[in-house]
C-alpha positions in Angstrom: 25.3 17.9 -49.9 25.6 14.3 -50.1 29.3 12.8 -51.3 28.5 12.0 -54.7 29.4 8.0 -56.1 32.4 7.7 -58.3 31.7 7.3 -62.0 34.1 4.1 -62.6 31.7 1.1 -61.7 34.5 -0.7 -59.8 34.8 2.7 -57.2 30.6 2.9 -57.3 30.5 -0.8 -56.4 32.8 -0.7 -53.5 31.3 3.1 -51.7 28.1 1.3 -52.1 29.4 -1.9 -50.5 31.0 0.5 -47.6 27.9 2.6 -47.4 25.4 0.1 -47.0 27.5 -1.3 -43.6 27.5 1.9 -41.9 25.0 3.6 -39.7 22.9 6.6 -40.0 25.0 8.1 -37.7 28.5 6.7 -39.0 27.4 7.9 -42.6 26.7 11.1 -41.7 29.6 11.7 -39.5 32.1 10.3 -42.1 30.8 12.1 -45.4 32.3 15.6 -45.1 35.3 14.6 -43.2 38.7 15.5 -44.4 42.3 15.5 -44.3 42.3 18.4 -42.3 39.6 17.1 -39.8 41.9 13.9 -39.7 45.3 16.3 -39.0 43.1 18.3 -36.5 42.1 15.5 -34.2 46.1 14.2 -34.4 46.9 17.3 -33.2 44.4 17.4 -30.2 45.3 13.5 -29.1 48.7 14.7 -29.3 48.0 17.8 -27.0 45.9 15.6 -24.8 48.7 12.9 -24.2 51.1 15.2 -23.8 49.3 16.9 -20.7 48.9 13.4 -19.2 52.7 12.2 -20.3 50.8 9.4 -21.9 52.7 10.5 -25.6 52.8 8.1 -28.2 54.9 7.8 -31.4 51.6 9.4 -33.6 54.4 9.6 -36.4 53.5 6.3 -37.1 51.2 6.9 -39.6 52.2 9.3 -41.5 53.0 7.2 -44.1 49.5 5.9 -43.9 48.3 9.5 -44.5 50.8 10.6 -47.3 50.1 7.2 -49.3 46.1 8.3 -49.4 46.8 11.7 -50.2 48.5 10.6 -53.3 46.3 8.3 -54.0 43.5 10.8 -53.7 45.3 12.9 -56.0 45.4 9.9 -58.4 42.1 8.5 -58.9 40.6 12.1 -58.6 41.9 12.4 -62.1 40.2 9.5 -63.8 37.0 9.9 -61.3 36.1 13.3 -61.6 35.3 13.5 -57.7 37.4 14.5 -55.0 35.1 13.0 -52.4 36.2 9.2 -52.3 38.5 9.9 -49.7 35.8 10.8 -47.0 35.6 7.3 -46.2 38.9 6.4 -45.5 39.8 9.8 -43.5 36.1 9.6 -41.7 36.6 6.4 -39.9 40.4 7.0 -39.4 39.1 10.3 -37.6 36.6 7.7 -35.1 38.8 5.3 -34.9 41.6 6.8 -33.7 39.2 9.5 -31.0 37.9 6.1 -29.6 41.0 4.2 -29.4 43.4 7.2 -28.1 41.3 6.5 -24.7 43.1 3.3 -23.8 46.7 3.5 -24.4 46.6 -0.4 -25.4 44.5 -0.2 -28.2 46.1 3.0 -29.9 49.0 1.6 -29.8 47.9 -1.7 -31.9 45.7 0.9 -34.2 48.4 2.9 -35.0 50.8 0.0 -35.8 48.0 -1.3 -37.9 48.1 1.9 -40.2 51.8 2.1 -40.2 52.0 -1.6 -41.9 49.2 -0.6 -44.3 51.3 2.7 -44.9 54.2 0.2 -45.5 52.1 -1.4 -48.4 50.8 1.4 -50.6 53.0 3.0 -52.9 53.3 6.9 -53.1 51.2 6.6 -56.9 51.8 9.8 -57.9 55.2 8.5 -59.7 53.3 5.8 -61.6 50.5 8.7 -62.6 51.0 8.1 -66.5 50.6 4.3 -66.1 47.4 4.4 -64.4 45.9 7.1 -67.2 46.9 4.7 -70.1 45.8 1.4 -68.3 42.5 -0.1 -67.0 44.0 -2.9 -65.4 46.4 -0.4 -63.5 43.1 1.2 -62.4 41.6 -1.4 -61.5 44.3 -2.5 -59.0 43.6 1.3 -57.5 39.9 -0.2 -56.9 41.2 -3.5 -55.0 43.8 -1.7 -53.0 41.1 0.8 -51.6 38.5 -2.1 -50.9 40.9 -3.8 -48.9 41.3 -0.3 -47.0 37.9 -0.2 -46.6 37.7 -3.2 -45.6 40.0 -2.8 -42.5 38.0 0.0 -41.3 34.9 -1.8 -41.6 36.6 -4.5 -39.3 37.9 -2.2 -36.7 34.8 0.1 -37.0 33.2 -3.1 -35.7 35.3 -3.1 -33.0 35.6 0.2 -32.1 32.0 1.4 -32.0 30.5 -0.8 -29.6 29.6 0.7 -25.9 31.4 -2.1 -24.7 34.7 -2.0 -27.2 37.2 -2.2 -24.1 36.1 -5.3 -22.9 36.0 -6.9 -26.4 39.2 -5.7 -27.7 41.9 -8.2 -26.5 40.2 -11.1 -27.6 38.3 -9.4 -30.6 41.8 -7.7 -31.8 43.8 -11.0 -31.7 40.9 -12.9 -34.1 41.0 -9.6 -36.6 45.0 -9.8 -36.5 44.0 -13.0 -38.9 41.9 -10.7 -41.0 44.5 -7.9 -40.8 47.3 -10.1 -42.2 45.1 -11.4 -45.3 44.2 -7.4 -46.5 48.2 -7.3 -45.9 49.1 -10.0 -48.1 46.6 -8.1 -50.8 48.0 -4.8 -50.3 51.4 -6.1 -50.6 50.5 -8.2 -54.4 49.2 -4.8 -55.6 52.2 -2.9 -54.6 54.4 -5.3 -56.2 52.4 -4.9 -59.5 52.3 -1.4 -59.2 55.9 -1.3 -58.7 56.8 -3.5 -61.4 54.7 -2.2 -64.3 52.8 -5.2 -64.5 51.0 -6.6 -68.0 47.4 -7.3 -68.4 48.4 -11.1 -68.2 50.0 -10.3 -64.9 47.3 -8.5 -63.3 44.5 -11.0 -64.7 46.7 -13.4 -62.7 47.1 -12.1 -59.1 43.4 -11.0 -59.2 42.7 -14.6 -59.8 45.4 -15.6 -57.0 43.6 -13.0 -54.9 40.2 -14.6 -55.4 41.5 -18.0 -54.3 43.3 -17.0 -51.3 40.0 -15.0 -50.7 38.2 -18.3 -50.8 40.5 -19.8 -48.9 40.4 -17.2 -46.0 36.6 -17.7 -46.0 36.7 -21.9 -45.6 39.5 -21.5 -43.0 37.8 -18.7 -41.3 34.3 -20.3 -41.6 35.8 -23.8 -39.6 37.9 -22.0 -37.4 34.4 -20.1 -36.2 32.5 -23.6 -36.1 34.9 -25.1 -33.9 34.9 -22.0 -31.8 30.8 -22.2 -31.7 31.2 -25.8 -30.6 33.6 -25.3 -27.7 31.3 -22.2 -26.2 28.2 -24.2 -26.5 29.5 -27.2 -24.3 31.3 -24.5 -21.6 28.0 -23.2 -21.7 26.0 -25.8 -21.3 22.7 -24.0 -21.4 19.4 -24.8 -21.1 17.7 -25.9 -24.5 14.8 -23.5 -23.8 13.2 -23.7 -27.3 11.9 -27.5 -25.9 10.3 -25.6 -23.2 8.6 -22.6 -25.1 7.3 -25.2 -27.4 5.6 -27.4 -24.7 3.6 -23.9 -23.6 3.2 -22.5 -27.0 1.5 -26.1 -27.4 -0.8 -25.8 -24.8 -2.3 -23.4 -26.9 -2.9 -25.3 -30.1 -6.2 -26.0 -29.6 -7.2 -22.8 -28.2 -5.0 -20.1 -29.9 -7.6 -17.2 -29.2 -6.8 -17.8 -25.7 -4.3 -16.3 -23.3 -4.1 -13.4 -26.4 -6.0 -11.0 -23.6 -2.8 -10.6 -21.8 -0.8 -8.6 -24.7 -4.2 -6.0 -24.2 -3.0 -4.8 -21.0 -1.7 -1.7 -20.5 2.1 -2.2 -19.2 2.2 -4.9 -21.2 1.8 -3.1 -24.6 3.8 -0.4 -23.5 6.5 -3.1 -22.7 6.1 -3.9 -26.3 6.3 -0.6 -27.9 10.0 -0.2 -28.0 9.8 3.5 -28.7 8.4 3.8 -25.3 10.8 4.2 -23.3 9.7 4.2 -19.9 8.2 0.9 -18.6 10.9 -1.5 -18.9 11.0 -3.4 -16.1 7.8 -5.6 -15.4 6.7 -7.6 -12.8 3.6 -10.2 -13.6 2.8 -12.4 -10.8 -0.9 -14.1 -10.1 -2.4 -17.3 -8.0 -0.9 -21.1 -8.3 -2.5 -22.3 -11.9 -3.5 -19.4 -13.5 -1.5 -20.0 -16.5 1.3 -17.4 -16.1 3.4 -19.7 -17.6 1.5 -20.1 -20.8 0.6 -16.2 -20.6 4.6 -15.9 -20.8 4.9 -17.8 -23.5 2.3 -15.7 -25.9 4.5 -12.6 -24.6 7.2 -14.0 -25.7 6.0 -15.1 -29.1 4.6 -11.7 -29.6 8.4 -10.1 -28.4 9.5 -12.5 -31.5 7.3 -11.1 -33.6 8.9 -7.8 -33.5 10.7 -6.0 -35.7 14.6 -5.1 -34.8 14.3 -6.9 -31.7 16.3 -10.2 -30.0 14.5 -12.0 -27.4 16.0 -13.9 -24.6 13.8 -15.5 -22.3 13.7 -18.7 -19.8 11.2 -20.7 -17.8 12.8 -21.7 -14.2 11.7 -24.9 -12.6 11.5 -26.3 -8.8 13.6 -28.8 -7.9 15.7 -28.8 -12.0 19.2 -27.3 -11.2 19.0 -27.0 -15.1 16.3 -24.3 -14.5 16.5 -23.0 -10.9 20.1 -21.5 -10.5 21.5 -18.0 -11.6 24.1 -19.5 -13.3 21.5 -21.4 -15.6 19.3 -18.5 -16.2 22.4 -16.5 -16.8 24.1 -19.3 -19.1 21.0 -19.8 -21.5 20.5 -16.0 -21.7 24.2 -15.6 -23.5 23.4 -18.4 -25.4 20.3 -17.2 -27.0 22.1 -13.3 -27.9 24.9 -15.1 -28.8 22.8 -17.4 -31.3 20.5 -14.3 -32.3 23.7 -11.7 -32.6 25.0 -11.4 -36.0 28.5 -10.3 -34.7 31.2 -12.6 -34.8 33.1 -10.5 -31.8 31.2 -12.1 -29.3 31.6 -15.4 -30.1 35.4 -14.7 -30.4 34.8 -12.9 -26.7 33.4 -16.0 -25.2 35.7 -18.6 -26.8 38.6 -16.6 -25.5 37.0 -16.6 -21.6 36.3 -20.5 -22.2 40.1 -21.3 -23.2 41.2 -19.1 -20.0 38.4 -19.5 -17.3 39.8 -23.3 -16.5 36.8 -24.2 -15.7 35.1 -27.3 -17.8 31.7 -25.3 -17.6 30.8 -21.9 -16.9 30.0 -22.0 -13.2 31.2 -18.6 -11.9 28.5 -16.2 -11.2 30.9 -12.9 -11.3 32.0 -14.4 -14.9 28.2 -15.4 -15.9 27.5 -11.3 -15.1 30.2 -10.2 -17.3 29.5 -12.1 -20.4 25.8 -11.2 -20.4 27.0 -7.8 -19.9 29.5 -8.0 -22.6 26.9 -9.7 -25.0 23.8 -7.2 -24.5 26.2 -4.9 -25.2 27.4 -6.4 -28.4 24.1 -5.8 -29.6 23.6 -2.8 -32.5 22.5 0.3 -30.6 19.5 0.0 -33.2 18.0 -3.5 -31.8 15.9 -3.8 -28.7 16.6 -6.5 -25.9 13.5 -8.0 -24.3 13.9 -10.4 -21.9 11.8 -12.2 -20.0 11.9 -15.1 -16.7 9.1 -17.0 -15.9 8.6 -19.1 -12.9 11.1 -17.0 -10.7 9.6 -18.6 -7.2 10.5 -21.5 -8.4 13.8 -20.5 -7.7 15.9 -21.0 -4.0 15.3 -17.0 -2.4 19.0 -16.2 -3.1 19.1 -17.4 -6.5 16.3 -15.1 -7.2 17.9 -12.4 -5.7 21.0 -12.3 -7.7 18.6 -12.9 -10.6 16.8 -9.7 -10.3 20.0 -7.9 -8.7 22.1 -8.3 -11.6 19.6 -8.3 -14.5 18.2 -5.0 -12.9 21.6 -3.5 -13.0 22.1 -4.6 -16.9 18.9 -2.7 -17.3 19.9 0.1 -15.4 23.3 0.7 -16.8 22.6 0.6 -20.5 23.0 3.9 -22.0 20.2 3.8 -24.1 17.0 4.1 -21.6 14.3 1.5 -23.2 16.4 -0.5 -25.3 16.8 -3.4 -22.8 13.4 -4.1 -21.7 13.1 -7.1 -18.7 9.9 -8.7 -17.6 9.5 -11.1 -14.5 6.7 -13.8 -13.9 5.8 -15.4 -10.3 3.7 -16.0 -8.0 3.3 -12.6 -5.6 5.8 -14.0 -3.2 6.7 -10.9 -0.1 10.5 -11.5 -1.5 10.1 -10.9 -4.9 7.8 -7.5 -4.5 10.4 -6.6 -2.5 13.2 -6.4 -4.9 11.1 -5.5 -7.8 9.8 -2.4 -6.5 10.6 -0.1 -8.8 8.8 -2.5 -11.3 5.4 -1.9 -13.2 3.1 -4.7 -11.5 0.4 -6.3 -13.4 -1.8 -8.7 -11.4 -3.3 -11.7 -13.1 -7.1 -11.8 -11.5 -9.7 -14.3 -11.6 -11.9 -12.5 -13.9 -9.0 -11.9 -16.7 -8.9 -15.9 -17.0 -12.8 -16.1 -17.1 -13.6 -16.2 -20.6 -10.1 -18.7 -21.3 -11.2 -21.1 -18.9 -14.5 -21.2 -20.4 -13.5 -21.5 -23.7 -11.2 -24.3 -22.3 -14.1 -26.5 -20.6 -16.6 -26.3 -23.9 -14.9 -29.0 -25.6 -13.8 -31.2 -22.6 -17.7 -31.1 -21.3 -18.7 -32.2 -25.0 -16.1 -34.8 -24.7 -17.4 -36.0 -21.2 -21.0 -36.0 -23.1 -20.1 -38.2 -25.7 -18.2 -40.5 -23.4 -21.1 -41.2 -20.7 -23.6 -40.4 -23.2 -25.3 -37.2 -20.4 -27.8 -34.9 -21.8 -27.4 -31.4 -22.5 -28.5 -30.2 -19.3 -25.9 -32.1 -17.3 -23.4 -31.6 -19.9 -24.4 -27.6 -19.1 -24.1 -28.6 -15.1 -20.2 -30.3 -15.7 -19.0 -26.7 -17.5 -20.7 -24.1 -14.8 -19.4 -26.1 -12.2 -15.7 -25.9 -13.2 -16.0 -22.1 -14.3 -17.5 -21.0 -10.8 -15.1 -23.3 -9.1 -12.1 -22.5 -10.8 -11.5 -19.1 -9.3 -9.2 -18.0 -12.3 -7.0 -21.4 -12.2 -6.5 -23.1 -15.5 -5.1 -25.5 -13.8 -7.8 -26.3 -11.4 -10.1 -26.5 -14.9 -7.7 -29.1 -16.6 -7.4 -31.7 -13.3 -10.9 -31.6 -12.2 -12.1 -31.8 -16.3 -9.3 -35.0 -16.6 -10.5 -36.2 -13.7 -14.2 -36.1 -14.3 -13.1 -37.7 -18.0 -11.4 -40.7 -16.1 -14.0 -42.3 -14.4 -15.1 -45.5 -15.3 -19.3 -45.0 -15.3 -22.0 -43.0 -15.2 -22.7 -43.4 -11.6 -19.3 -42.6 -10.9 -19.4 -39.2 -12.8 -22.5 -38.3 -11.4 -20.9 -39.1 -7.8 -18.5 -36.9 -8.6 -19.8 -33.7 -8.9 -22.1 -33.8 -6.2 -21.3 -30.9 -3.6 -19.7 -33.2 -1.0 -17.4 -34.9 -3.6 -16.6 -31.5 -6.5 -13.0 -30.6 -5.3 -12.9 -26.9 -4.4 -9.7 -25.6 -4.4 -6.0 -26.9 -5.8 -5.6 -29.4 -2.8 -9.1 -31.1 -3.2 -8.3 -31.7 -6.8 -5.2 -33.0 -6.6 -6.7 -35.2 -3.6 -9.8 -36.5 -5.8 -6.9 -37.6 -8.4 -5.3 -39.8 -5.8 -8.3 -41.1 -3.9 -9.3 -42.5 -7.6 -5.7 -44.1 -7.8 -5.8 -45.6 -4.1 -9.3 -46.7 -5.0 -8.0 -49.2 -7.7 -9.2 -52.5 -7.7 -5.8 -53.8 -9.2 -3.5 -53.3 -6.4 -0.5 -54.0 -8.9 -1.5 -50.7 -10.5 -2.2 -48.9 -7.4 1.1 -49.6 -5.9 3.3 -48.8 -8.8 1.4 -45.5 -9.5 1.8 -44.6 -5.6 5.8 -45.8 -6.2 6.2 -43.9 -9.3 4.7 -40.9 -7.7 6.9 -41.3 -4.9 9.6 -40.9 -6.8 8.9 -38.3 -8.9 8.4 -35.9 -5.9 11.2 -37.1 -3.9 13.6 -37.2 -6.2 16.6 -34.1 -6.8 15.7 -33.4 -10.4 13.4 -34.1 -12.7 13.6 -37.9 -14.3 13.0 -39.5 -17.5 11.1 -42.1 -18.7 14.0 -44.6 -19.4 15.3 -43.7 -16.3 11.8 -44.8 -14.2 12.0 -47.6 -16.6 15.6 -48.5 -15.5 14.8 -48.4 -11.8 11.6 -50.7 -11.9 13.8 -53.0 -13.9 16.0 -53.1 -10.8 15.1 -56.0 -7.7 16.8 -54.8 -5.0 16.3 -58.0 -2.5 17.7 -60.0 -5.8 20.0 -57.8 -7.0 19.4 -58.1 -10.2 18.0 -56.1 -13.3 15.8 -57.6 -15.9 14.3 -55.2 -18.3 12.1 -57.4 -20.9 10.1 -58.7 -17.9 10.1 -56.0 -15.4 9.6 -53.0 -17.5 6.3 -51.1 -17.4 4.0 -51.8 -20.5 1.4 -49.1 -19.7 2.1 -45.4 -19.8 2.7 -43.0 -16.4 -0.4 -41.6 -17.6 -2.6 -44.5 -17.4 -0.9 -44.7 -13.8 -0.5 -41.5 -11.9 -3.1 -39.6 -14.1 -2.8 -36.5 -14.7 -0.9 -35.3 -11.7 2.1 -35.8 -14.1 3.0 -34.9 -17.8 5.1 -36.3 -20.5 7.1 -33.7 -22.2 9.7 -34.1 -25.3 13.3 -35.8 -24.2 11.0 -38.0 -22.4 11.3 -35.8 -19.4 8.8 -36.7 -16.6 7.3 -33.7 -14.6 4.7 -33.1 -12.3 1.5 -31.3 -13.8 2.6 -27.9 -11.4 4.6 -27.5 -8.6 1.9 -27.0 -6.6 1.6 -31.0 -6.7 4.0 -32.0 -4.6 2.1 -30.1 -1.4 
């Protein structure tokens, strides 16, 4: 039988409240529990600790326990139900089986109890008071919603898998909390105590409204603050900028790259009641599109119901995307961001304030906090998380990538709930330490249909611009899709390229079989035979400079700062932007073996590029 709702619609409004924050499990574990069930299990910690001379003073709360048994007996009278009390002596039954593991944290939950003890008044005396007043009654309904509301608080601590390494910083930002239910307690008690007249009561609820308020603002800035000084220790990746250059790849083609969610291992990576399958391994040829394919996984993993998604795109040569500790950073950043519990952000402000380090740089600490924050997640919400572009990575950073992502997977109790896909190219090192993986292959034939898709508007394009015929139009698109060989990439360049000559006679030059690239190399070569082959050396030499640079140098560059250095005569030593800055766009120079992506970040069209 279900515990029936009080009839007073103060009591009916606060059990809901309660209700409506627990679990399944928590609810049906807490609605049948009594005083006796709460006696019983202080009788077995006791018999437990005193086998391992580990006793504690457990007569700390029985004041706690007396105080509730009165006030049981109390409201029962004017509630007609007996049953309000399962939900204080339910999660005081948890709460203390959980925390009477760790000597520490008993010890601060039973003080906690003793001071609320401290703070309730044995009612039973003041019976006749509550029967002929409303107000009185209603004080009964604050003092048990502030109870309540301490057990929701340290049922929030308490029930995660990963409690013990929460609780020290977790604890210290509820004592705040603690002290404010406290404060409340003690006003009622006073009231109680004192007789108090409507006018008196009307008053201290209002005074316990505004200190309410007030605990809220103060709380609210204290957590902003907090949010601030994690985000710059973190210093993480902004991978949304990323996701939304490859999500945009698609715009103009959004029934493509759709194929991939078809595939077998990759549904069943989806389907989070499947539990086996978690661990994925995609890998295919240089410009296939993996990256893009990751991108429509991962927008599909979003799409999900009771799901959080963490997910990064590494990058040659961009310590901002190529190190363990930047995978590792942006991951907690992202469940930290998607988490709606306040415990972890407490958890990493606290490791911030004490690591002494200005940013998170230590890769046994980077382990931890992921650790700690996947495991801050409900039990009920699936993990997905998913690294693309994990050969662009140094060989050990992609070692202690998988290693210690593997081993989160691999230690969560919940088989399935963390689900971790990888996306390369089939490098010997990778397959290696992903064996255990489920492997899908990108082939040439998946892309086939994509690629074709791709060419039909950049032929029509090509059409209208040299003004060719149908047939030739037909030639252009056949050529590319035989010569592609499942490389998107390969489509785009030679496409761009074909686009970028300046005549008919060129164009027709340029697909006949001595001059069509076949292969990567040969396109990229055909891009920068056409720059060498400028007329205006001025343009030829800056695009060869620019392009230089852009390979050579230790991380990717920006715009301004390509501006900045051309600005810069070295012989002269001196810098004069108005008349040495470029006035033509990298694109009209280097072509399309580079990219312009947001933050003015300058990239190479694919690693591949720089070969």
């Amino acid at each position: 039988m279900a515990t029936p709702l009080p009839t007073d619609p103060t009591f009916q409004s606060i059990v809901a409240s309660f209700r409506s924050r627990l679990t399944k499990a928590e609810l049906d574990d807490f609605k049948f529990c009594s005083l006796k069930d709460v006696q019983q299990t202080i009788v077995d910690i006791q018999a437990r600790q005193d086998k391992r001379r580990e006793t504690k003073n457990l007569s700390r709360i029985l004041g706690f326990l007396e105080a509730m048994t009165q006030f049981g007996t109390v409201v029962e009278v004017f509630l007609n139900t007996s049953e309000i009390l399962a939900f204080v002596w339910g999660p005081l039954k948890f709460l203390l089986l959980v925390a009477s593991s760790w000597a520490e944290s008993f010890d601060a939950l039973l003080d906690a109890y003793q001071q609320i003890g401290e703070q309730i008044p044995l009612l039973l005396q003041y019976q006749n008071v509550f029967t002929k007043s409303a107000e009185m009654r209603g004080l009964l309904g604050m003092m048990y919603k502030d109870i309540l509301e301490f057990h929701q608080q340290a049922l929030r601590v308490f029930a995660k898998p990963t409690w013990r390494q929460l609780f020290r910083a977790v604890w210290k930002d509820f004592d705040s909390r603690f002290k404010h239910l406290l404060m409340n307690l003690q006003r009622h008690k006073a009231l109680i105590e004192s007789h108090a007249n409507v006018l008196e009561i009307q008053a201290a609820s209002t005074a316990r409204e505004l200190a309410e308020k007030a605990f809220q603002e103060a709380d609210s800035a204290r957590k902003d603050n907090q949010r601030i000084v994690v985000r710059t220790w973190l210093s993480a990746r902004n991978v949304q900028l990323d996701h939304d250059v490859y999500t945009g790849v698609r715009e103009s083609y959004p029934s493509t790259g759709l194929w991939v969610l078809q595939k077998t291992a990759i549904a069943a990576w989806h389907d989070n009641e499947h539990p086996s399958g978690s661990l994925v391994w995609i890998h295919g040829i240089p410009g296939a599109g993996k990256t893009v394919l990751a991108s429509v996984i991962i927008e599909k993993s979003k799409s999900l119901p009771s799901t959080i998604v963490a997910y990064f795109y590494c990058k040659y040569k961009d310590q901002e995307r190529n190190t363990f500790v930047a995978v590792f950073r942006a991951m907690i950043l992202q469940l930290l961001a998607e988490s709606e519990d306040s415990d972890l952000l407490q958890v990493l402000y606290e490791r911030s304030v004490k690591s002494g380090e200005r940013y998170l740089e230590s890769q046994s600490l980077c382990t931890e906090l992921l650790s700690i924050a996947v495991g801050s997640i409900s039990k009920n919400i699936s993990i997905h998380m998913i690294i693309d572009g994990l050969d662009e990575c140094e060989n050990k950073e992609r070692k202690i990538i998988i290693s210690e992502i593997t081993k989160l997977l691999k230690k969560d109790p919940q088989p399935g709930r963390i689900r971790v896909m990888f996306v390369s190219q089939p490098e010997t090192t990778i397959r290696s330490l992903l064996r255990t993986a489920t492997i899908v292959r990108i082939s040439e034939s998946d892309n086939a249909k994509d690629i074709a898709e791709y060419t039909r508007p950049w032929c029509l394009e090509i059409q209208r611009q040299f003004k060719i015929d149908d047939e030739k139009r037909d030639l252009i698109r056949t050529l590319v899709c035989e010569s592609a060989g499942g490389m998107f990439l390969f489509a785009k360049l030679v496409l761009q390229n074909l686009y970028s000559q300046v005549s008919q006679t060129q164009l027709y030059e340029s697909l006949l079989p001595r001059r069509f690239p076949r292969g990567l190399n040969q396109a990229y070569g055909r891009i920068v035979e056409r720059i060498k082959a400028s007329e205006n050396v001025a343009i030829r030499d800056q695009a060869l400079t620019l392009l230089g640079w852009i390979v050579t140098a230790k991380r990717p560059l920006t715009w301004p700062e390509i501006q900045g250095a051309v600005s810069i005569d070295i012989e002269e030593q001196t810098v004069d932007f108005e008349g040495r800055s470029l006035v033509v766009d990298i694109g009209a120079l280097c072509g399309s073996l580079v990219e312009k992506l947001p933050g003015d970040r300058i990239e190479l069209i694919h690693t591949s590029a720089r070969m």
